[in-house]
C-alpha positions as CSV (number, residue, x, y, z in Angstrom):
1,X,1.9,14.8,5.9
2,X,0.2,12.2,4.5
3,X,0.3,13.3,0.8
4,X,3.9,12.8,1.2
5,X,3.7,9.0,1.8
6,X,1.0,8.7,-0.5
7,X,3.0,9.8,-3.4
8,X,6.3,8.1,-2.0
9,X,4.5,4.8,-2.2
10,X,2.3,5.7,-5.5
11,X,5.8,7.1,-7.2
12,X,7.6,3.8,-6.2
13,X,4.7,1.2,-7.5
14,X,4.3,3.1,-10.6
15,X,8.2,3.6,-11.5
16,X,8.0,-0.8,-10.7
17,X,10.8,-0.2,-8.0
18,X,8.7,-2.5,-6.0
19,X,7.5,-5.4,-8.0
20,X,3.8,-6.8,-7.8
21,X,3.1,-9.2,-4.7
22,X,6.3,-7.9,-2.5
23,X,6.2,-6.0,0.7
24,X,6.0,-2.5,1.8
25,X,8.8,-1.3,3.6
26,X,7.6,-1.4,7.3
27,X,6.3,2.1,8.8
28,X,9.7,2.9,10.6
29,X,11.5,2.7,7.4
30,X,8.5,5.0,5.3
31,X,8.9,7.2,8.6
32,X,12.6,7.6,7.9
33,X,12.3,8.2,4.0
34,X,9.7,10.1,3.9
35,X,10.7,12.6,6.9
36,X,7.0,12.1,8.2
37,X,5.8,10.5,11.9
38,X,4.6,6.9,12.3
39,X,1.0,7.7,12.4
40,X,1.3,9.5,9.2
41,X,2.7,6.4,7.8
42,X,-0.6,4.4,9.2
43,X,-2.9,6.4,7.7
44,X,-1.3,7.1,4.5
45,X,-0.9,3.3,4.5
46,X,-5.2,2.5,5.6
47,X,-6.2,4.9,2.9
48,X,-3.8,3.4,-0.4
49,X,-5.4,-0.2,1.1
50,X,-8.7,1.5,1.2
51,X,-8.2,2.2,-2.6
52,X,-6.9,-1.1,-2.9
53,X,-3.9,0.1,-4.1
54,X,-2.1,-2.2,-1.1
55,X,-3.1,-5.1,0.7
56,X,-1.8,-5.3,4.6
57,X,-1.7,-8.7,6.1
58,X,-1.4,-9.2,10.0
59,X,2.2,-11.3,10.1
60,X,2.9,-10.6,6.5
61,X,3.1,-6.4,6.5
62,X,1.8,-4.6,3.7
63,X,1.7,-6.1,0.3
64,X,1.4,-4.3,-3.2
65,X,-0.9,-5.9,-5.1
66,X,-0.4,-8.5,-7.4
67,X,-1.7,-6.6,-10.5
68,X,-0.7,-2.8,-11.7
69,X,-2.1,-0.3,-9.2
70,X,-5.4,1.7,-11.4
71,X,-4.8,4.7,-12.4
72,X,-5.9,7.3,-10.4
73,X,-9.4,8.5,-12.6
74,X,-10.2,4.8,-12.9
75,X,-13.2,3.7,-10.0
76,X,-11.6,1.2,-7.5
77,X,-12.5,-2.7,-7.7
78,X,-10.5,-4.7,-5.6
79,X,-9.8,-8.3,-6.3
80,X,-11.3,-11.2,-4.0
81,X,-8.6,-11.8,-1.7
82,X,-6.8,-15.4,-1.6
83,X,-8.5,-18.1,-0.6
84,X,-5.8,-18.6,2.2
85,X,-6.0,-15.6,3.7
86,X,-8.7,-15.5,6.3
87,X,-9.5,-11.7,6.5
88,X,-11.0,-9.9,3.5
89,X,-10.2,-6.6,2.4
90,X,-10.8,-3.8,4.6
């Protein structure tokens, strides 16, 4: 269930359908598209921002990242995150 999200959200990053820095649509909407439950979303979600593929931001949703995702045999190295935002990433 999750694979399907994961390459959903992969697909549309690396097709540039959703530009560098906006948001995610929100886990209903993934839900909806994708034909998967909520919590499939959440953890499809937790793992691409555990590869630093997406940022997600309490009050903000989930972000893609400013830079082109890596490509999938390259180790992950995830940027130092903004000086304004007061979490780090997870």
């Amino acid at each position: 269930m999750t694979a399907t999200v994961l390459k959903h959200v992969e697909k549309t990053l690396a097709t540039g359908d959703l530009k560098p820095g906006n948001r995610l649509p929100t886990e209903r909407d993934l839900a909806a598209v994708t034909g998967v439950g909520r919590a499939a979303v959440r953890a499809a979600l937790q793992d691409l921002e555990f590869r630093c593929i997406v940022l997600h931001h309490v009050g903000r949703g989930t972000l893609s990242p400013r830079t082109r995702p890596p490509s999938p045999t390259a180790l992950p190295t995830c940027p130092a995150p903004p000086r304004s935002w007061p979490h780090a990433w997870f």
